[in-house]
DRENPA-3360 file (N, C-alpha, C; in nm, 2 decimals, always signed):
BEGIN
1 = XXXXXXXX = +0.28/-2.41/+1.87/+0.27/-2.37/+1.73/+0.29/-2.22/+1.72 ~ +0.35/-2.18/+1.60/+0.42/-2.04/+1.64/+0.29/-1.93/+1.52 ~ +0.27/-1.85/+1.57/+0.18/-1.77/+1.54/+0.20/-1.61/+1.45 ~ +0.33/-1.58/+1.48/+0.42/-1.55/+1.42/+0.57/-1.54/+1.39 ~ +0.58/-1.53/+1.23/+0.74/-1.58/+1.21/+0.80/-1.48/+1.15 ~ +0.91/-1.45/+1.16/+0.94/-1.39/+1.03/+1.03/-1.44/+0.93 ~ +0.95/-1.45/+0.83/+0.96/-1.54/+0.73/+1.12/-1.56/+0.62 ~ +1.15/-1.42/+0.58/+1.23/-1.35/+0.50/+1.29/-1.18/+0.48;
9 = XXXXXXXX = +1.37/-1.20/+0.45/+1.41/-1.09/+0.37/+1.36/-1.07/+0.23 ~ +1.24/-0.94/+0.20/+1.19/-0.92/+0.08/+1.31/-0.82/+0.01 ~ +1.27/-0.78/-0.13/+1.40/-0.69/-0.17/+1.37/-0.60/-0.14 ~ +1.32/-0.51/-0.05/+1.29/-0.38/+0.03/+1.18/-0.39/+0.13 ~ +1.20/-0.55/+0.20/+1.11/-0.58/+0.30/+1.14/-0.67/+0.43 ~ +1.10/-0.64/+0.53/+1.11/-0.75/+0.61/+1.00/-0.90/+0.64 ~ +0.97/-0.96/+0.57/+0.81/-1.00/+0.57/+0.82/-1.12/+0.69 ~ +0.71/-1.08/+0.77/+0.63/-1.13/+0.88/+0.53/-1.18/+0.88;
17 = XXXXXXXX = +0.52/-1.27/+0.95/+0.33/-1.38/+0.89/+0.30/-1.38/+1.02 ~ +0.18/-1.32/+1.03/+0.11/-1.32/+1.15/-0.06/-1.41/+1.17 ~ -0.05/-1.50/+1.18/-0.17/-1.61/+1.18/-0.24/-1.57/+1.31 ~ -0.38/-1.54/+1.29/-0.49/-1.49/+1.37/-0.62/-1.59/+1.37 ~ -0.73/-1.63/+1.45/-0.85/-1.70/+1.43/-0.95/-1.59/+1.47 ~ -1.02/-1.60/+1.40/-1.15/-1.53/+1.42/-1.27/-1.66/+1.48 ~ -1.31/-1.61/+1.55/-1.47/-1.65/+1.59/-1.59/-1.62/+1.50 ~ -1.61/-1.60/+1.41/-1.73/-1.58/+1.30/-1.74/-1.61/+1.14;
25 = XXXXXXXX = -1.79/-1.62/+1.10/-1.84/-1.67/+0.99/-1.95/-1.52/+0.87 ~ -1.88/-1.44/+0.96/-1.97/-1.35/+0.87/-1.86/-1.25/+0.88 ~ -1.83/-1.23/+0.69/-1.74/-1.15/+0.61/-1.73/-1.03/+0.65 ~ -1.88/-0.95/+0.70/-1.81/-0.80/+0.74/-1.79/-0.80/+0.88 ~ -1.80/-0.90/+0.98/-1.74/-0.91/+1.13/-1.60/-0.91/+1.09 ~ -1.59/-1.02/+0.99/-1.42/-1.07/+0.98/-1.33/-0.94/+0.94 ~ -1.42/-0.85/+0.87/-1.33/-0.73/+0.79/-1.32/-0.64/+0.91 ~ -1.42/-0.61/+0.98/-1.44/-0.53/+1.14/-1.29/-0.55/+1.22;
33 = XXXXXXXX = -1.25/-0.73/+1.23/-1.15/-0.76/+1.30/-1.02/-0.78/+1.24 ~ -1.03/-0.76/+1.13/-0.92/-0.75/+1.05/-0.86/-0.62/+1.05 ~ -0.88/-0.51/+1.05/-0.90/-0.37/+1.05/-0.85/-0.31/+1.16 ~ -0.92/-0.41/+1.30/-0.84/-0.40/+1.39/-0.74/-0.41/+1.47 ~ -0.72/-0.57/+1.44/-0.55/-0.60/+1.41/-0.48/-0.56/+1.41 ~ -0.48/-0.50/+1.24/-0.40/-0.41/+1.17/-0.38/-0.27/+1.24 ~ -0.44/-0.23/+1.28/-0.47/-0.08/+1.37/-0.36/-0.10/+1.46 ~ -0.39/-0.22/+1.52/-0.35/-0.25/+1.68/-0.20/-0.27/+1.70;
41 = XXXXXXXX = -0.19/-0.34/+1.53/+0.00/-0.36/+1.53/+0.07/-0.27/+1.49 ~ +0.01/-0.16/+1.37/+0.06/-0.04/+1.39/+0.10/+0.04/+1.52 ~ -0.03/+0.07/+1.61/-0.01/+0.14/+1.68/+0.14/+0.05/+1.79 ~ +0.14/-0.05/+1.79/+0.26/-0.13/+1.92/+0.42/-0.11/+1.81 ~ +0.39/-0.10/+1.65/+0.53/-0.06/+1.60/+0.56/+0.09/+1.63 ~ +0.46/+0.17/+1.65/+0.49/+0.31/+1.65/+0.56/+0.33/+1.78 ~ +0.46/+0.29/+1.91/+0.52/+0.27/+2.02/+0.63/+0.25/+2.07 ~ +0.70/+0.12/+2.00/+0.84/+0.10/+1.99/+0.94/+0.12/+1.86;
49 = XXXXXXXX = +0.87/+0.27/+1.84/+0.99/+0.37/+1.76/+1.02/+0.27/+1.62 ~ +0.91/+0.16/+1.57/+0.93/+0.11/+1.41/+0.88/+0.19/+1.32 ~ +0.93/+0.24/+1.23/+0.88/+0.30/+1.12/+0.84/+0.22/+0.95 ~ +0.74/+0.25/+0.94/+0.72/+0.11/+0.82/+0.70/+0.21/+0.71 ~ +0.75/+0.16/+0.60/+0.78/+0.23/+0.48/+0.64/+0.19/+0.38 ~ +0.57/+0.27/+0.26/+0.48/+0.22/+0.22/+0.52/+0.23/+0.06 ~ +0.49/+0.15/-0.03/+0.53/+0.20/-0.13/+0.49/+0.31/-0.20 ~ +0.58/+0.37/-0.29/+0.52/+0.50/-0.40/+0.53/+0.52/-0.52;
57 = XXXXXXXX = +0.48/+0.59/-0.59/+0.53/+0.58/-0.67/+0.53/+0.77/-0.76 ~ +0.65/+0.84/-0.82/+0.65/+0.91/-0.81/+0.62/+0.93/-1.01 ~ +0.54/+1.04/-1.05/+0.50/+1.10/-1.17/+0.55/+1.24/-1.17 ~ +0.69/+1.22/-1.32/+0.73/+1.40/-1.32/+0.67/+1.40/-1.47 ~ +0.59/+1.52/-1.43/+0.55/+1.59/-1.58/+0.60/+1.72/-1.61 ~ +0.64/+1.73/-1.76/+0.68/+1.87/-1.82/+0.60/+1.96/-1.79 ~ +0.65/+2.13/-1.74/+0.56/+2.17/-1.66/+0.47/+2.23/-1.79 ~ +0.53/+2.18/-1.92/+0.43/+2.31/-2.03/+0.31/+2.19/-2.05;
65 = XXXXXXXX = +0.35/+2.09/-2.02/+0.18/+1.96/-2.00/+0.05/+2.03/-1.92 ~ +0.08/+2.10/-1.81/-0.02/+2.13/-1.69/-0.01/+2.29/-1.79 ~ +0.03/+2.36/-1.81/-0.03/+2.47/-1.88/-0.14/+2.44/-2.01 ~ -0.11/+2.39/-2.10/-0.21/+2.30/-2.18/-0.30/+2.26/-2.12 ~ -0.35/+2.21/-2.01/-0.44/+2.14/-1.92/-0.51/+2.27/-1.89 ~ -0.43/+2.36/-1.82/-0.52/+2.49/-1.76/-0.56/+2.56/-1.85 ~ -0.53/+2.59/-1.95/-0.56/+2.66/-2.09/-0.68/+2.60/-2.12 ~ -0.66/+2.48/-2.15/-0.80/+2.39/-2.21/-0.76/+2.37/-2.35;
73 = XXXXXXXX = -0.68/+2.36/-2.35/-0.58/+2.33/-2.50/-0.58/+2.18/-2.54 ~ -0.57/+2.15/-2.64/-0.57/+2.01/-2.67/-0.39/+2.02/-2.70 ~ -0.35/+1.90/-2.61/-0.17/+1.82/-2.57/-0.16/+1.83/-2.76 ~ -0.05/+1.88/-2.77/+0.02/+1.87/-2.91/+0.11/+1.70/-2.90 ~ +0.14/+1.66/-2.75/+0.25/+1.60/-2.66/+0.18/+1.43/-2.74 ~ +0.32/+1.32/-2.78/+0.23/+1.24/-2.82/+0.17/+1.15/-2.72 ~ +0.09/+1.07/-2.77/-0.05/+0.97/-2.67/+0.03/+0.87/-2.65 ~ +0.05/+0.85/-2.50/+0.09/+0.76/-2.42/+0.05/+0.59/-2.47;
81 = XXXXX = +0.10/+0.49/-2.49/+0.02/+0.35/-2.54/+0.06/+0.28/-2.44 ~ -0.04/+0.20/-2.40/-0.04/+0.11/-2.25/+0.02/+0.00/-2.32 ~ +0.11/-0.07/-2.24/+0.16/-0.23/-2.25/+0.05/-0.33/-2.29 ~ +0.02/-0.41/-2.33/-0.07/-0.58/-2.37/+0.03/-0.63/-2.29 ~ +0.09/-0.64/-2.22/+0.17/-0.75/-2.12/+0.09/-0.71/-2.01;
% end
């Protein structure tokens, strides 16, 4: 039975399924060994020179926004409205 696969091509991913068993029944053991893992496979991709990309995301603001800010000025600039989707 295969324990790891690699599954796909993501649109800016390689994705991998890595199936693990834990011995415990108690959630903060499992997070303990989870943590580890993770640690563990990092460190064997670094090892062998893999570089893993993380996502980001980048915020450009007009620089007269942060002068207003440091002033203590109230933004003339208009109010942002969040999506309902």
């Amino acid at each position: 039975r295969k324990l790891v696969e690699f599954v796909e091509f993501g649109g800016s991913s390689l994705d991998i399924l890595i199936i693990y068993f834990v011995k415990t029944v108690i959630w903060e053991e499992m997070q303990i060994i989870q943590a580890d893992v993770n640690l563990r496979l990092m460190g064997i991709l670094k090892r062998n020179g893999v570089g893993v990309a993380f996502p980001t995301t980048t915020l450009n603001f007009d620089s007269s926004a942060f002068d207003v800010f440091r002033r203590g000025e109230k933004s003339t600039l208009p109010a942002v409205q969040a999506d309902d989707n």
